[in-house]
N, C-alpha and C positions, 0 to 999 in steps of 0.2 A: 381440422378442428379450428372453431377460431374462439376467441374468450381465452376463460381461464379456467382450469380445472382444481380440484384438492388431491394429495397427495400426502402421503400416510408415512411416516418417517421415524424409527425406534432412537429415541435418546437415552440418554444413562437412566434415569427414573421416571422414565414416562412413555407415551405416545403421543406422538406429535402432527397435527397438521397442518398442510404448508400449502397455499396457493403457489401452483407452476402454470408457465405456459411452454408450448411448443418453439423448436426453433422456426417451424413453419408460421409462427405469427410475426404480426408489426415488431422488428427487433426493437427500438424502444422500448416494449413493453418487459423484456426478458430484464431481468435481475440474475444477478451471479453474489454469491460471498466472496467479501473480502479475503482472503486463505495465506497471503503471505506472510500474517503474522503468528499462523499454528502450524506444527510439523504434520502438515498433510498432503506434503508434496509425494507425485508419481510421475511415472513416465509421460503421461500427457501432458502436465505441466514442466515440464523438465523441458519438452519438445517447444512448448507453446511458446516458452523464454527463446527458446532457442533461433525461430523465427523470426522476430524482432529485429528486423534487417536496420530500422534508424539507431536502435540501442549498440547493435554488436559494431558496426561500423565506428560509430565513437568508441565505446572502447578501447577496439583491436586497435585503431589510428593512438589514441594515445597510450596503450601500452606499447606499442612500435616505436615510441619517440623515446619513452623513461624505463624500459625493461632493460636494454640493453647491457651488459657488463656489472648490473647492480643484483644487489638482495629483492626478492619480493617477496609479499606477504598476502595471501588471497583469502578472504573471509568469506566464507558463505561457497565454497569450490562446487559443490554439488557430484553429482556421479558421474558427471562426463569431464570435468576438472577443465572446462574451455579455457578460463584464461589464466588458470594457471600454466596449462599447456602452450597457452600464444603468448608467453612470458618467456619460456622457457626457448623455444623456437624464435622468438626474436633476439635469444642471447644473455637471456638474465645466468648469473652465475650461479643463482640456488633459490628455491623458489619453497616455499614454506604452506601446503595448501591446507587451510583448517577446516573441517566439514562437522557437524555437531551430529545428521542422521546417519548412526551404524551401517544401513544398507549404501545409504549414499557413497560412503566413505567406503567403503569394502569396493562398490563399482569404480569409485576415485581411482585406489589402487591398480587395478585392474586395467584402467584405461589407460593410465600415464606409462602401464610396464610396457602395454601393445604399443605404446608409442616409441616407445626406448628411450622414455626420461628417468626411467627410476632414480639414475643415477644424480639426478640434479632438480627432481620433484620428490616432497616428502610429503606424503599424505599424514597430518593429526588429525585422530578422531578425539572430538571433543567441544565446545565452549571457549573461543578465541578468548574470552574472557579466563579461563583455569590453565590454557596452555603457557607454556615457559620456550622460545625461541636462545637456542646459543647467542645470536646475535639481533641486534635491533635491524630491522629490513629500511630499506633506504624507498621501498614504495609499497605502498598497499594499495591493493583493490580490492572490492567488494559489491558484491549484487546483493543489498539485503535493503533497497531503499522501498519502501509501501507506497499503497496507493494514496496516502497521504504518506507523505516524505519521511517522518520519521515512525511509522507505524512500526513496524518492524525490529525496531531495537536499532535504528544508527544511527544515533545520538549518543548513547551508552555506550554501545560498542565498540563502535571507531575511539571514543573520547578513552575509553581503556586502551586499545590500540595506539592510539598516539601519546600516551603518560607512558608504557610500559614498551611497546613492541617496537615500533617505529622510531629512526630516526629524527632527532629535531626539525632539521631541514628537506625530512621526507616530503616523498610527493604522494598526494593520496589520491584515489582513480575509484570515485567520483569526486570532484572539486566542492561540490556544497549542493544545498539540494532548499527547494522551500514548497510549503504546502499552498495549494491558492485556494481561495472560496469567491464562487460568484453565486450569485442570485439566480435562483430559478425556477420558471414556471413549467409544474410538474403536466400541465394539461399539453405544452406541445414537447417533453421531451416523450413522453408517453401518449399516443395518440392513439396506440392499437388498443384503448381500454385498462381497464386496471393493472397493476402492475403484477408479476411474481415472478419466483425462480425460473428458471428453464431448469427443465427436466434434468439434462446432463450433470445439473450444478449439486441433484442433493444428495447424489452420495457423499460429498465436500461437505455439504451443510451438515450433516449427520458426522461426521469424523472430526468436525468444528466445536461439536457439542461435545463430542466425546473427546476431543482432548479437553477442555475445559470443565467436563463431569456434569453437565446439565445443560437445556438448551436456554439460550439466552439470545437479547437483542442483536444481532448481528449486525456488521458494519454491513449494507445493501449497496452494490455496485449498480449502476446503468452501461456496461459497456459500447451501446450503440446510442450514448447521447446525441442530441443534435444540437449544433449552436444555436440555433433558432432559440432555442429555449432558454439561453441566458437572456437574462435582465439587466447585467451590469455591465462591467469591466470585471477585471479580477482582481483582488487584493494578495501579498503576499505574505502570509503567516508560517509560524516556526521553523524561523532560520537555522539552516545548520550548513555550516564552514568547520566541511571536515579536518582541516588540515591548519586552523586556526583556533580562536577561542571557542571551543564549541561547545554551547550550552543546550543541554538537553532538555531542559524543564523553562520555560517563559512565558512572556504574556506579551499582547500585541493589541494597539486598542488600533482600530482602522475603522474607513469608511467606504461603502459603495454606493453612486449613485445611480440610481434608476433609470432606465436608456429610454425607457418605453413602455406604451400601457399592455397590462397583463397581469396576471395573479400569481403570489406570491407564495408557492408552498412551502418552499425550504431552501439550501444552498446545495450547490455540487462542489464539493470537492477535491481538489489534484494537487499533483506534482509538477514541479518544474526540476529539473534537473538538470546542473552543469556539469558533463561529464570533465571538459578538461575548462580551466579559466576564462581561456578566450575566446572559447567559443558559444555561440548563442544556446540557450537551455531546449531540451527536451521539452513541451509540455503536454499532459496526458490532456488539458481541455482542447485543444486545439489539434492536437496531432493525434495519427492511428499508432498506439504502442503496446506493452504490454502490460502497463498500465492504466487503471479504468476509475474513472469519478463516482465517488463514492457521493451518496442522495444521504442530506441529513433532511430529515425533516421537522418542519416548525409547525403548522396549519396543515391541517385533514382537510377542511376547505376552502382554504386559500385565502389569501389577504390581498383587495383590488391596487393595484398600484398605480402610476403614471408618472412619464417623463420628468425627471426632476426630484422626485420622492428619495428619503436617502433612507439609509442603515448606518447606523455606528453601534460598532460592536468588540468587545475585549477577548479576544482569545487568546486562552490558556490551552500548557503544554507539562501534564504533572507524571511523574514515572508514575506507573504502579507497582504494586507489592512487589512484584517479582525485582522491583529494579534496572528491569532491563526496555520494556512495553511501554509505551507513555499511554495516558489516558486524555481526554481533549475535553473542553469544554467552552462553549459557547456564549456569554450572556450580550444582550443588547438591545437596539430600537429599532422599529420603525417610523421614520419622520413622514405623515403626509400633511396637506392644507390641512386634514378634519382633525390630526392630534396627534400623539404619539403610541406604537404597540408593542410592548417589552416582548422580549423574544428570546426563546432558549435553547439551547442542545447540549446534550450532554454524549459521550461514547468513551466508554473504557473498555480496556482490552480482556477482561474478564468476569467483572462484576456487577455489570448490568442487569436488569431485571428482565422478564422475561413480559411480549406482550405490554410494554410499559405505554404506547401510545398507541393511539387510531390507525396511524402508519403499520406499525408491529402485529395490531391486532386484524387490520386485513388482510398480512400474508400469513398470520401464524389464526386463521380465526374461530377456531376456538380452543381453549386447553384440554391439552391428554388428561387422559385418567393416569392419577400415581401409581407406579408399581406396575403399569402394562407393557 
């Protein structure tokens, strides 16, 4: 098959459908949801983390260095408890692992006893945020950074972590994390034709909807970006210094200039990640990881650019309701010779509208009937 096909997908109050493609097409063209920031994690994704040969390496290297003889505190442990377990195996004295999904945590258990940590791993089930620690842990680590850095809650999270659980002088594992935006032209990251899901992706998209109670604009991944298709440099927005002042909600005005002629649909967005201080960041634009650039889109048909042309643009970073989720938002320009083009985006982690642009409206394209 090549193109794209429709595809029929039950939400909470409706029916939905959703342009997918094959993995046998141009991979650019496949789309995946964002997922790290809804409890729809499973076994595949549990595996697919696990794979991530440049992520676990950092890690394991500096939990090897600050585990040793101290307290740890593991947020986000998941079912196979990795580094709470390479905490413990490097010698931490008691290791504290918080998991919020009941089955996870139940496999938590399970896996640290076949290990013969019990004694020195405690699996809580719960909301690192509601748990109570005897003592404050002298290091935390955590895997809960999003495809944009703080998507996920670790901004809130860790910043509860470090007023309540952790030590003053603790070391936190990941060191700080920032989200990037560059410019980019949607016609060479996508060259196989229109964009949409892959197939594998919508039972996720469907469990996306359903935790949230209806379907809504979805954060849209490119996994198989190509850098060809930046336009810029990258800029780096919503700082977060885990183990410092760290401010979950900010604003960042920046600029990008324009490398080269091409059209301008919208930005990609990533991570950088400093797993330990001194050493050079993770980045999901540039590196293959298990994290993927998230396509915001501004222009359904493009805005023409060329070398020299710039963006200045203010980005904000505001919790949502829950407290925990940030929501983002974009406002800004485009500078050419012929004038200037206000430009916007907006994505929050639950309140979006459904179908809200051209973008939304050619992978969702056209609306369920209610009540099917």
């Amino acid at each position: 098959m090549t193109g794209s096909a429709i595809a029929r997908l039950t939400a909470p109050d409706r029916e939905v459908l959703v342009r997918t493609r094959q993995l046998g097409d141009p991979a650019p063209a496949l789309l995946v949801p964002s997922l790290g920031e809804y409890p729809v994690y499973d076994d595949r994704l549990y595996h697919f983390m696990l794979d991530d040969q440049l992520r676990n390496d950092r890690y394991a290297a500096a939990i090897a260095r600050h585990a040793p003889g101290r307290t740890v505190l593991d947020i986000g442990t998941g079912q196979e408890a990795v580094w709470a377990l390479a905490a413990a195996r490097a010698g931490a004295r008691h290791v504290w692992a918080v998991e919020v999904l009941p089955e996870a945590a139940r496999q938590a258990r399970e896996t640290v006893s076949r290990a013969g940590f019990a004694d020195r791993v405690t699996v809580l089930e719960g909301l690192s945020t509601e748990v109570h620690l005897p003592e404050r842990a002298d290091v935390c680590v955590s895997e809960i950074i999003g495809n944009l850095g703080g998507a996920e809650g670790a901004g809130a999270v860790l910043r509860d972590a470090r007023d309540r659980l952790v030590r003053r002088d603790g070391v936190f594992i990941p060191h700080r994390s920032a989200t990037t935006v560059v410019a980019l032209d949607l016609d060479h990251a996508a060259p196989g034709g229109r964009p949409g899901f892959a197939e594998l992706a919508l039972p996720y998209l469907e469990h996306v909807f359903s935790s949230v109670g209806r379907p809504f604009d979805v954060r849209a991944c490119i996994p198989a970006l190509r850098r060809r298709a930046h336009l810029s440099g990258a800029a780096e927005v919503e700082p977060l210094d885990f183990g410092g002042e760290l401010v979950p909600e900010s604003s960042q005005d920046r600029e990008l200039v324009i490398t080269r002629r091409g059209t301008l649909h919208g930005f990609a967005l990533g991570v950088r990640l400093w797993v330990s201080a001194a050493e050079s960041p993770i980045d999901s634009l540039t590196q293959r990881c298990n994290w993927f650039p998230v396509y915001a889109p501004l222009s359904a048909g493009g805005l023409p650019v060329t070398r020299g042309d710039r963006l200045t643009f203010s980005f904000s970073t505001t919790l949502s309701n829950d407290g925990v989720h940030p929501d983002y938002r974009l406002d800004g320009h485009l500078h050419t010779a012929s004038g200037s083009v206000p430009l916007s985006w907006t994505s929050t982690h639950h309140d979006d509208g459904f179908r809200a642009n051209s973008f939304y409206r050619a992978l969702f394209p056209m609306a369920g009937s209610p009540g099917r």
